[in-house]
C-alpha positions as CSV (number, residue, x, y, z in Angstrom):
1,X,20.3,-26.6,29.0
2,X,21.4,-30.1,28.6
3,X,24.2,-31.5,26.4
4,X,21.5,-33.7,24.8
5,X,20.0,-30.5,24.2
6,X,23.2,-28.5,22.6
7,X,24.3,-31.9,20.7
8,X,20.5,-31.5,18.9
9,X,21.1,-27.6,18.1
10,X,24.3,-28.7,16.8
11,X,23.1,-31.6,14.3
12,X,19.8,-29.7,12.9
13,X,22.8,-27.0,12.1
14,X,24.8,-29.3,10.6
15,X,22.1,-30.8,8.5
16,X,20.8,-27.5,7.8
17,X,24.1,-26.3,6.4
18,X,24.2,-29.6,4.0
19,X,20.6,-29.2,2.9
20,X,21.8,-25.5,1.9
21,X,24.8,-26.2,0.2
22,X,24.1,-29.4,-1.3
23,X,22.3,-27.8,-4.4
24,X,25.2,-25.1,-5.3
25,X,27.8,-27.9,-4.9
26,X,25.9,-30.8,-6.9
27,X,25.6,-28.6,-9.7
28,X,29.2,-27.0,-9.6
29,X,30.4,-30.1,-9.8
30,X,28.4,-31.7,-12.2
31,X,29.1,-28.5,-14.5
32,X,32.6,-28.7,-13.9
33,X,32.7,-32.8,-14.7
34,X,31.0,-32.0,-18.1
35,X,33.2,-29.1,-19.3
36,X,36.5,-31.3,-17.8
37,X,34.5,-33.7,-20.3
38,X,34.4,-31.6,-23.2
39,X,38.0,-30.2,-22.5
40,X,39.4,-33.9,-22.8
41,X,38.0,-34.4,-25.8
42,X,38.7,-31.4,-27.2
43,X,41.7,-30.4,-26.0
44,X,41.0,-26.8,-25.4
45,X,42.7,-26.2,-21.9
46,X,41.3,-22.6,-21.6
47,X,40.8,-21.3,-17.7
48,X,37.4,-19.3,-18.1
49,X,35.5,-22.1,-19.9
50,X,35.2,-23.6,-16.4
51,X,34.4,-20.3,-14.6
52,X,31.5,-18.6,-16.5
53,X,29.3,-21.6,-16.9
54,X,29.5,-22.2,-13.1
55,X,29.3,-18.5,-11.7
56,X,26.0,-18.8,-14.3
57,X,24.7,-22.3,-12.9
58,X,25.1,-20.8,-9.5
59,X,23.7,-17.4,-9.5
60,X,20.6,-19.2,-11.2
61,X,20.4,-21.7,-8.5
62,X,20.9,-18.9,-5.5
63,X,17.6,-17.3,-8.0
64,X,15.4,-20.1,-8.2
65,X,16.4,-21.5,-5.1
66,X,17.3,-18.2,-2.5
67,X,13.9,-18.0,-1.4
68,X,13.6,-21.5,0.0
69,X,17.1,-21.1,1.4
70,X,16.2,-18.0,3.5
71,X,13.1,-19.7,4.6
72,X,14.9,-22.7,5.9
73,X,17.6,-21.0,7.6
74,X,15.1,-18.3,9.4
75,X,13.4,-20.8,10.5
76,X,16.4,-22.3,12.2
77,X,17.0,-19.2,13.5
78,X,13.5,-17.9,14.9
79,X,13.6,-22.0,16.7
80,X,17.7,-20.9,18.2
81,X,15.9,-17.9,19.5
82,X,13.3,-19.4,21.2
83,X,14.9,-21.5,22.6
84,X,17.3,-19.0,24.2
85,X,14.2,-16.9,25.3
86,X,13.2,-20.3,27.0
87,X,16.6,-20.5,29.1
């Protein structure tokens, strides 16, 4: 096995670990941005008005969005293995 090789395996991981977590965090902060919003202008500094919207947001992301996550990471995975078998 190269380097060439390795520094490939190591930037489709990479990518593959921001096209998985970009979702979650985009909408973690976005949720968080619009209840630091509405705190500001409200002036209600209470700790769990941050945390239950976005334990909510999240959990229906990793629904909608679990399936296409597991299908992307096997995928890298079955590829890693093959590519061991190959060696």
């Amino acid at each position: 096995m190269t380097q060439g090789q390795i520094m490939t395996i190591f930037q489709e991981g990479m990518l593959l670990a921001m096209k998985l977590a970009a979702p979650i965090l985009v909408a973690s902060i976005a949720i968080g941005l619009v209840i630091a919003i509405f705190q500001a202008a409200t002036q209600i500094h209470e700790q769990t008005l941050t945390f239950v919207p976005k334990v909510l947001i999240i959990s229906l992301l990793l629904l909608l969005l679990g399936s296409w996550m597991m299908t992307l990471f096997s995928e890298f995975i079955h590829r890693l293995f093959a590519l061991i078998l190959t060696l």
